[in-house]
GUVOGU-463757 format. One record per residue (C-alpha): residue number from 1; residue in three letters; x, y, z. Coordinates in steps of 0.02 Angstrom, whole numbers, plus 50000, padded with zeros to 5 digits. Example, Ala and Ser with C-alpha at 12.3 -4.5 7.8 and 13.67 -1.06 7.14 Angstrom:
atom num = 1 residu = Ala px = 50615 py = 49775 pz = 50390
atom num = 2 residu = Ser px = 50684 py = 49947 pz = 50357
***
This chain:
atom num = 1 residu = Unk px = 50000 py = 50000 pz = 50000
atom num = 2 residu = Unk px = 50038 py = 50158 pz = 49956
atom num = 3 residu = Unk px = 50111 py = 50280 pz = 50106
atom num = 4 residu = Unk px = 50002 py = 50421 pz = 50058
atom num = 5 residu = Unk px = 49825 py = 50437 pz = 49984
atom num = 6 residu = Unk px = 49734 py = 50586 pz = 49917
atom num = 7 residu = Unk px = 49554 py = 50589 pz = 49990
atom num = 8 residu = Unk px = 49444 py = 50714 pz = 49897
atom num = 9 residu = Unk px = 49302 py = 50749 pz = 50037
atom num = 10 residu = Unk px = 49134 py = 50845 pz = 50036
atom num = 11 residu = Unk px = 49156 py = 51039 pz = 50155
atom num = 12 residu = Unk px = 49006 py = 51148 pz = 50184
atom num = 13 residu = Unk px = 48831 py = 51130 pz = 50145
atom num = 14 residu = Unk px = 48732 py = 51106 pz = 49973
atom num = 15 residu = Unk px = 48738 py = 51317 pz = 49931
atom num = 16 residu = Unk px = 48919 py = 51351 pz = 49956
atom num = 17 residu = Unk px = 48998 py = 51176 pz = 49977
atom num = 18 residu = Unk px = 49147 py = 51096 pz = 49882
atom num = 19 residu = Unk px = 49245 py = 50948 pz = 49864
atom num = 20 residu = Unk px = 49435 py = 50989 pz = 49955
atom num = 21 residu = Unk px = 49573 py = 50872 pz = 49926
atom num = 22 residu = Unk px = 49681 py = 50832 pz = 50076
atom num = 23 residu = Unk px = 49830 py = 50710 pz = 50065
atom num = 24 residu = Unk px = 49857 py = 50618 pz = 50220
atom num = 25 residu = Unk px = 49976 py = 50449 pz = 50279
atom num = 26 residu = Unk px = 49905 py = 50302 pz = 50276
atom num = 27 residu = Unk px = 49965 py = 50102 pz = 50345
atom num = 28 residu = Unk px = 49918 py = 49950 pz = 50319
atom num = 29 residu = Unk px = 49733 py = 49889 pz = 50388
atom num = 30 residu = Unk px = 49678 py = 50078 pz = 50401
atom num = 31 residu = Unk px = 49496 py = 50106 pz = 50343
atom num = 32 residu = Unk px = 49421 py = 50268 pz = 50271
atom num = 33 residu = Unk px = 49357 py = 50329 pz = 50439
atom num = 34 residu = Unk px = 49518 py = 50325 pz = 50501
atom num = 35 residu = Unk px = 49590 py = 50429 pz = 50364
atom num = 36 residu = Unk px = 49451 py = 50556 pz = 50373
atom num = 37 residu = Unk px = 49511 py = 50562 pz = 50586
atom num = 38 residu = Unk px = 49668 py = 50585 pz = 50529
atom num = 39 residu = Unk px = 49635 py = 50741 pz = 50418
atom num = 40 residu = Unk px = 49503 py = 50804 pz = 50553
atom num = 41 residu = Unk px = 49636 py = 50796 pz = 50682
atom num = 42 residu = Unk px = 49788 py = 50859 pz = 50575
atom num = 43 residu = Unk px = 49732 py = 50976 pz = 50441
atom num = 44 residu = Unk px = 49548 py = 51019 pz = 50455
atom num = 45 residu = Unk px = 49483 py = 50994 pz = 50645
atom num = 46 residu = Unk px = 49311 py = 51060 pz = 50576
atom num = 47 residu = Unk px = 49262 py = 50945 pz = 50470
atom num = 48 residu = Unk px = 49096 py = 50873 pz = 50532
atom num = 49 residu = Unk px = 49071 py = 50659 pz = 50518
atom num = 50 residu = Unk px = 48959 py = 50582 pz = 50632
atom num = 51 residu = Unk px = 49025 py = 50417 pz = 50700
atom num = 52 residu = Unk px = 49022 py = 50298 pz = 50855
atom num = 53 residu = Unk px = 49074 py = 50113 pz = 50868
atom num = 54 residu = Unk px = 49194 py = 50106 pz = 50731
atom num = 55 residu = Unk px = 49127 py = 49916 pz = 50723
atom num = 56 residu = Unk px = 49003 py = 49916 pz = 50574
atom num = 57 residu = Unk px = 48873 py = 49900 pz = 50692
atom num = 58 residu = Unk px = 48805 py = 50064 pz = 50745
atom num = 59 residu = Unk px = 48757 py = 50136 pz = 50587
atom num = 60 residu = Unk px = 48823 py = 50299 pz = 50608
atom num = 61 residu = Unk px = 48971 py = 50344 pz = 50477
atom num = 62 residu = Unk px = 48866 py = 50292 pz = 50330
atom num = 63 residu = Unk px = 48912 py = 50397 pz = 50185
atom num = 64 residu = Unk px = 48982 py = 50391 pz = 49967
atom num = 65 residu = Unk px = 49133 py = 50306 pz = 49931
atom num = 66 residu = Unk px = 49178 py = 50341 pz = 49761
atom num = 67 residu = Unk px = 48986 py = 50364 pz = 49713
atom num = 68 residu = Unk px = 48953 py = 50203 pz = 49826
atom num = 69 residu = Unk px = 48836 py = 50192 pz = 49969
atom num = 70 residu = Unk px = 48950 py = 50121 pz = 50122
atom num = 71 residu = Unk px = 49015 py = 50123 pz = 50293
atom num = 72 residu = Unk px = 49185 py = 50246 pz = 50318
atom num = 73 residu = Unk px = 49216 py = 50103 pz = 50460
atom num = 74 residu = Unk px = 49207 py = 49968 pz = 50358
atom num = 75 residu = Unk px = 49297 py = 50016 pz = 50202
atom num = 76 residu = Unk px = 49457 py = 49969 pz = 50200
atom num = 77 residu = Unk px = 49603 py = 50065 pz = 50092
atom num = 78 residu = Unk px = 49678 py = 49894 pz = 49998
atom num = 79 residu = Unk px = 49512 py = 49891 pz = 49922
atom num = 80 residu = Unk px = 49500 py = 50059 pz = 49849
atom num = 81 residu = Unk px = 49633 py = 50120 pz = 49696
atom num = 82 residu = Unk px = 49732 py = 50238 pz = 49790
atom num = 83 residu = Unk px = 49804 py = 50323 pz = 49637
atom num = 84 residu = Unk px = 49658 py = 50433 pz = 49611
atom num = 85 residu = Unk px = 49591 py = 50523 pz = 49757
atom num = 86 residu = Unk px = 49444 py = 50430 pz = 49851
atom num = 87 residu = Unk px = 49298 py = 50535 pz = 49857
atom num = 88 residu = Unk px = 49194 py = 50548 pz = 50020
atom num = 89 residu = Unk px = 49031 py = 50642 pz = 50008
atom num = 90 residu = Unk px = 48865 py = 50631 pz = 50102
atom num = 91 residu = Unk px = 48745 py = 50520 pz = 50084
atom num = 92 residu = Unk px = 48603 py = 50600 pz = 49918
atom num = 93 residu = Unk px = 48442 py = 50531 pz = 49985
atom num = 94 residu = Unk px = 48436 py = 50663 pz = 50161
atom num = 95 residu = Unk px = 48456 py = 50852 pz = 50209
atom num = 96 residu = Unk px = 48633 py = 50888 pz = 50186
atom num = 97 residu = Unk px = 48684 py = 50973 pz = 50378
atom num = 98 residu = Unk px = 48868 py = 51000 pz = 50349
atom num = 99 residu = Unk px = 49012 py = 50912 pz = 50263
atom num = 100 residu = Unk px = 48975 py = 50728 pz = 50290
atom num = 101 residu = Unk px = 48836 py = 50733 pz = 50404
atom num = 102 residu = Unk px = 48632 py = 50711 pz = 50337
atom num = 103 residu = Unk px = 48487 py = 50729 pz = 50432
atom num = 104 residu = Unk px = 48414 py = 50581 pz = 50436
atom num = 105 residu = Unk px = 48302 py = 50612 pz = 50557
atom num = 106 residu = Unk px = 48144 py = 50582 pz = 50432
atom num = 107 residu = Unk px = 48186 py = 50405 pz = 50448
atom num = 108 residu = Unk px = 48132 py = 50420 pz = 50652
atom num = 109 residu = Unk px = 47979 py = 50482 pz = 50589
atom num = 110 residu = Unk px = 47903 py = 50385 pz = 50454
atom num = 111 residu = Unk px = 47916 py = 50230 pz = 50558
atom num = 112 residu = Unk px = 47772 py = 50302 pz = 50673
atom num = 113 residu = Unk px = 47648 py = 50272 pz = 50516
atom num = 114 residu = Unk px = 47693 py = 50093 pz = 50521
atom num = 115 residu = Unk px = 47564 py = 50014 pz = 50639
atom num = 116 residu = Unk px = 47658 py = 49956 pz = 50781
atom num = 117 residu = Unk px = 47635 py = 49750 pz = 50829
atom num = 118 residu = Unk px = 47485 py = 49672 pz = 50890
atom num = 119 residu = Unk px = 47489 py = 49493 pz = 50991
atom num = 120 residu = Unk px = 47375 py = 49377 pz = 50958
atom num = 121 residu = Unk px = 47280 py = 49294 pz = 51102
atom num = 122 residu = Unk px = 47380 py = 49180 pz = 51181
atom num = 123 residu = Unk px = 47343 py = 48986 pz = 51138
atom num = 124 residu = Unk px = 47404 py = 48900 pz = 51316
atom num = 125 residu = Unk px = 47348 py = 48901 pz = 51479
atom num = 126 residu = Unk px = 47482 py = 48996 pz = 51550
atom num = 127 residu = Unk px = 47465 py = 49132 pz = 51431
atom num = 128 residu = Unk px = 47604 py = 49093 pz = 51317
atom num = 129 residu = Unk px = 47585 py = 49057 pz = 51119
atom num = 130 residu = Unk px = 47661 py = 48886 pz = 51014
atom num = 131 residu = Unk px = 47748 py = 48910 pz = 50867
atom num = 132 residu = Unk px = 47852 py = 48862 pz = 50743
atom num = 133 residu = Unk px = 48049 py = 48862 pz = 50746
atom num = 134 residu = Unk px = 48023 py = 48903 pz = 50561
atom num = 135 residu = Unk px = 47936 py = 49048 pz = 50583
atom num = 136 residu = Unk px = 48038 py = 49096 pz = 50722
atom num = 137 residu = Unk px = 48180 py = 49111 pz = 50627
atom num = 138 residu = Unk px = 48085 py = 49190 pz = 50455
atom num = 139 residu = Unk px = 48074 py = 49378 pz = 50527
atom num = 140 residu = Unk px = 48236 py = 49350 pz = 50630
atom num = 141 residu = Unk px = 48367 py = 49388 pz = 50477
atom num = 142 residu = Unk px = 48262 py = 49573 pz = 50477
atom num = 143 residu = Unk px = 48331 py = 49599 pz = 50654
atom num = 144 residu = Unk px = 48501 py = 49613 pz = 50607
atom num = 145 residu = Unk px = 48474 py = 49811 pz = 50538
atom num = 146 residu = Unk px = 48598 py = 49940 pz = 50614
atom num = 147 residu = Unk px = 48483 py = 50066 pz = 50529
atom num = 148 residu = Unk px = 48629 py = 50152 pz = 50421
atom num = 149 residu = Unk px = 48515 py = 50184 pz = 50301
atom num = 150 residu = Unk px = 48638 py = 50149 pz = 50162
atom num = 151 residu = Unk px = 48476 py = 50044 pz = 50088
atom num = 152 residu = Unk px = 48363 py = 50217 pz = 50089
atom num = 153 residu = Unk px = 48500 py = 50314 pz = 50031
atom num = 154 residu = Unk px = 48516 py = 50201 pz = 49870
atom num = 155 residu = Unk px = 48331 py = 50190 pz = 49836
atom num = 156 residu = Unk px = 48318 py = 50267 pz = 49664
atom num = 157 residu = Unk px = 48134 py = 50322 pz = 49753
atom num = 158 residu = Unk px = 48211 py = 50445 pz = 49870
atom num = 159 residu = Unk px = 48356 py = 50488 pz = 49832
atom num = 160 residu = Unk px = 48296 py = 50513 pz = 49629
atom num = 161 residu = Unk px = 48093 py = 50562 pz = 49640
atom num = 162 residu = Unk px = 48108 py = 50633 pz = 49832
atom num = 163 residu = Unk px = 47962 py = 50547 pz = 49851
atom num = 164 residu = Unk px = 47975 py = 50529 pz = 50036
atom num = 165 residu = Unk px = 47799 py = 50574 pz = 50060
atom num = 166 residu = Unk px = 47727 py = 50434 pz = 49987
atom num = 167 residu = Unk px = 47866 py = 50295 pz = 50013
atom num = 168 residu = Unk px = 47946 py = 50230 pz = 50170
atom num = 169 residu = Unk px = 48098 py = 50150 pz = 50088
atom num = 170 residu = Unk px = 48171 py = 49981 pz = 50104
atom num = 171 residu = Unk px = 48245 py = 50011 pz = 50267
atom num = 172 residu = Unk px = 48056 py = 49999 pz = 50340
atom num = 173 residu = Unk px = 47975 py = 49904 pz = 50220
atom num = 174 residu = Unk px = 48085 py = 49769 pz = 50316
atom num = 175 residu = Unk px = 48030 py = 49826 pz = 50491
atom num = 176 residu = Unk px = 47848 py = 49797 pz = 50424
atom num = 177 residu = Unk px = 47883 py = 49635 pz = 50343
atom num = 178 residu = Unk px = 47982 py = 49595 pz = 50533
atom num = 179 residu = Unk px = 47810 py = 49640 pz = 50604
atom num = 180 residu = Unk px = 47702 py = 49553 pz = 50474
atom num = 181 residu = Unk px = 47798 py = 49375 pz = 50488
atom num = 182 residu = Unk px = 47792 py = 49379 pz = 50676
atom num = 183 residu = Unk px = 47707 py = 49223 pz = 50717
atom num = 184 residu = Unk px = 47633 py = 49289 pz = 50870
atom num = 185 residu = Unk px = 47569 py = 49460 pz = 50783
atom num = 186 residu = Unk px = 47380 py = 49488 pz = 50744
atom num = 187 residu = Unk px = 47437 py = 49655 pz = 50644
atom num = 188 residu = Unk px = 47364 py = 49671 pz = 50442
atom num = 189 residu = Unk px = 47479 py = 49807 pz = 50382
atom num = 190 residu = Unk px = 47445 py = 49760 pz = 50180
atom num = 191 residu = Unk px = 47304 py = 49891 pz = 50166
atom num = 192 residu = Unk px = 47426 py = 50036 pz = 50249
atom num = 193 residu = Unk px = 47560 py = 49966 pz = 50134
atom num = 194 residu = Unk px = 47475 py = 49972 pz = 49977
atom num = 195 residu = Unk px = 47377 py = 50154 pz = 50012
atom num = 196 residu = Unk px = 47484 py = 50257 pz = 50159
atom num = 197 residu = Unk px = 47662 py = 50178 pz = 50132
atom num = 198 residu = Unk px = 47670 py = 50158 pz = 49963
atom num = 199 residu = Unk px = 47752 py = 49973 pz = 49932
atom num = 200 residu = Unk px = 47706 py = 49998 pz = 49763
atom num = 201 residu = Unk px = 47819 py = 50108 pz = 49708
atom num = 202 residu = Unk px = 47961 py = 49970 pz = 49738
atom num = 203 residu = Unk px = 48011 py = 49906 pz = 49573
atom num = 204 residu = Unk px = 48130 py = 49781 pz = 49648
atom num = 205 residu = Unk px = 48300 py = 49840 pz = 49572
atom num = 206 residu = Unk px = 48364 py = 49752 pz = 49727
atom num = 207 residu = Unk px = 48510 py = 49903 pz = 49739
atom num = 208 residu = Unk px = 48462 py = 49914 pz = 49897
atom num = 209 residu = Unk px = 48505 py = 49725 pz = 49960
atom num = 210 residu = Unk px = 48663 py = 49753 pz = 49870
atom num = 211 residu = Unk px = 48723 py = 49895 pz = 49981
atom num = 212 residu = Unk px = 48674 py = 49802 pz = 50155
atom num = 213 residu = Unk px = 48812 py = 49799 pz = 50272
atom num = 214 residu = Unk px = 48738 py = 49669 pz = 50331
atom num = 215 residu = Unk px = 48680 py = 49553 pz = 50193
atom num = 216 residu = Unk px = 48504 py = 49563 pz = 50227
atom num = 217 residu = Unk px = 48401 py = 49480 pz = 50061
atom num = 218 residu = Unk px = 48288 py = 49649 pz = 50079
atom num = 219 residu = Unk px = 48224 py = 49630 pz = 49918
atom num = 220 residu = Unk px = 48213 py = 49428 pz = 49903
atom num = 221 residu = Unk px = 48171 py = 49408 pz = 50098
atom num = 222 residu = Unk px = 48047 py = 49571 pz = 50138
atom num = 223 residu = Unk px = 47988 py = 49663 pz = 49995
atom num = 224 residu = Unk px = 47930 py = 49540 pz = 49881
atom num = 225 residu = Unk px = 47844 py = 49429 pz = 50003
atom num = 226 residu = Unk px = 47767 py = 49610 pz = 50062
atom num = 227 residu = Unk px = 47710 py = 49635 pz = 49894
atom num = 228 residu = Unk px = 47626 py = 49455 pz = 49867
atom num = 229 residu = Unk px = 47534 py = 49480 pz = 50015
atom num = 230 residu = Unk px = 47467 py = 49650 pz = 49968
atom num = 231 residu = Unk px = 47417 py = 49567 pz = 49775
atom num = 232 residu = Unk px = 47342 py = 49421 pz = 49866
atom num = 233 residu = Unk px = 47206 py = 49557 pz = 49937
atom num = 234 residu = Unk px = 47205 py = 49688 pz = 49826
atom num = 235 residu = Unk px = 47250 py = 49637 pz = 49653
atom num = 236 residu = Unk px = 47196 py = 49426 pz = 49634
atom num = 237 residu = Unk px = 47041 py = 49430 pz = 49539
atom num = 238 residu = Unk px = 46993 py = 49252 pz = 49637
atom num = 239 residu = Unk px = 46993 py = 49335 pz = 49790
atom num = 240 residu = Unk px = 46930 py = 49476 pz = 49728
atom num = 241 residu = Unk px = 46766 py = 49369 pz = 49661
atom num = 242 residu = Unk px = 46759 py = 49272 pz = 49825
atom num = 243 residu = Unk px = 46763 py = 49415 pz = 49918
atom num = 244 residu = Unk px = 46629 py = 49498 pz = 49839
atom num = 245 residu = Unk px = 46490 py = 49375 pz = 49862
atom num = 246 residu = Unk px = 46462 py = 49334 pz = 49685
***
């Protein structure tokens, strides 16, 4: 590896901002987080980056590599070409605060119009519910979601259309689907996905699953099933005949 790298990095806000290029050291195993530290704490202490565990767990220092939707944390150096500068910019898909950090605080809010889970009456006498293993473990995979929202950020829906009116994004499309597979959960969230959360406008590009730090099948696991569900109701014309009476 290379002894220095050129790191071309996102200053100011979306009027007066500008990429800067800053050459700093780097060593072997060092990740881009650490080389944005090191040009925070050496050449430009005011550069704002939100970040926490440093463990690809948290969520927090989600930003663009080189155009690509990842974790500063957990993108290491030998895996970027180091003879061009490495850009690091914001995420697209949020308010732009300053430098590196979004407000993504419109993710905190759109999960309120998700309606929240809903046990069932237990089925034992001492108030507990049987299940399945099986669908124990279907909604567990969903669980795994640091909430980086590298997923919303890449959803062409957002971050393209700014439709975040109408759309909740992947990100909580698999928080309903975690809800909706719950074996214990009385919930029926397919008409509030199909007319106040807007499922529909999915198109299954799967970008989204491809940017998981985690490795979550968002669009294979959670969206699609989401979608049959809502078709099963809404769009079958079987059902749609039964359901009518005639």
């Amino acid at each position: 590896m290379a002894d220095q790298a050129t790191f071309r990095i996102w200053r100011g806000g979306n009027a007066d901002g500008k990429f800067v290029d800053y050459t700093t050291e780097i060593s072997s195993g060092m990740v881009v987080l650490d080389a944005v530290h090191s040009i925070q704490a050496k050449q430009a202490n005011d550069i704002a980056v939100r970040w926490n565990c440093k463990a690809g767990k948290c969520g927090s220092c989600s930003a663009e590599i080189n155009g690509k939707p990842r974790l500063m944390c957990m993108t290491r150096l030998n895996t970027l070409d180091l003879t061009q500068p490495v850009m690091v910019e914001p995420m697209k898909a949020f308010p732009l605060v300053k430098d590196l950090v979004t407000d993504v605080s419109w993710n905190y809010r759109v999960k309120m119009k998700i309606p929240k889970f809903k046990p069932r009456k237990p089925d034992a006498a001492d108030g507990s519910w049987r299940v399945q293993q099986a669908d124990v473990d279907r909604p567990q995979e969903f669980r795994k979601c640091i909430e980086c929202f590298l997923c919303q950020d890449v959803c062409h829906v957002l971050r393209d259309h700014d439709m975040h009116e109408e759309f909740i994004g992947p990100r909580f499309l698999i928080y309903t689907a975690q809800l909706e597979m719950n074996p214990i959960d009385a919930g029926d969230r397919r008409k509030a996905l199909k007319e106040d959360l807007g499922i529909g406008y999915c198109n299954i590009t799967k970008c989204c699953t491809k940017v998981c730090p985690e490795e979550i099948k968002i669009t294979d696991n959670a969206i699609i099933p989401l979608k049959e569900r809502v078709v099963d109701v809404f769009f079958d014309p079987i059902a749609r005949l039964f359901a009518s009476g005639k």
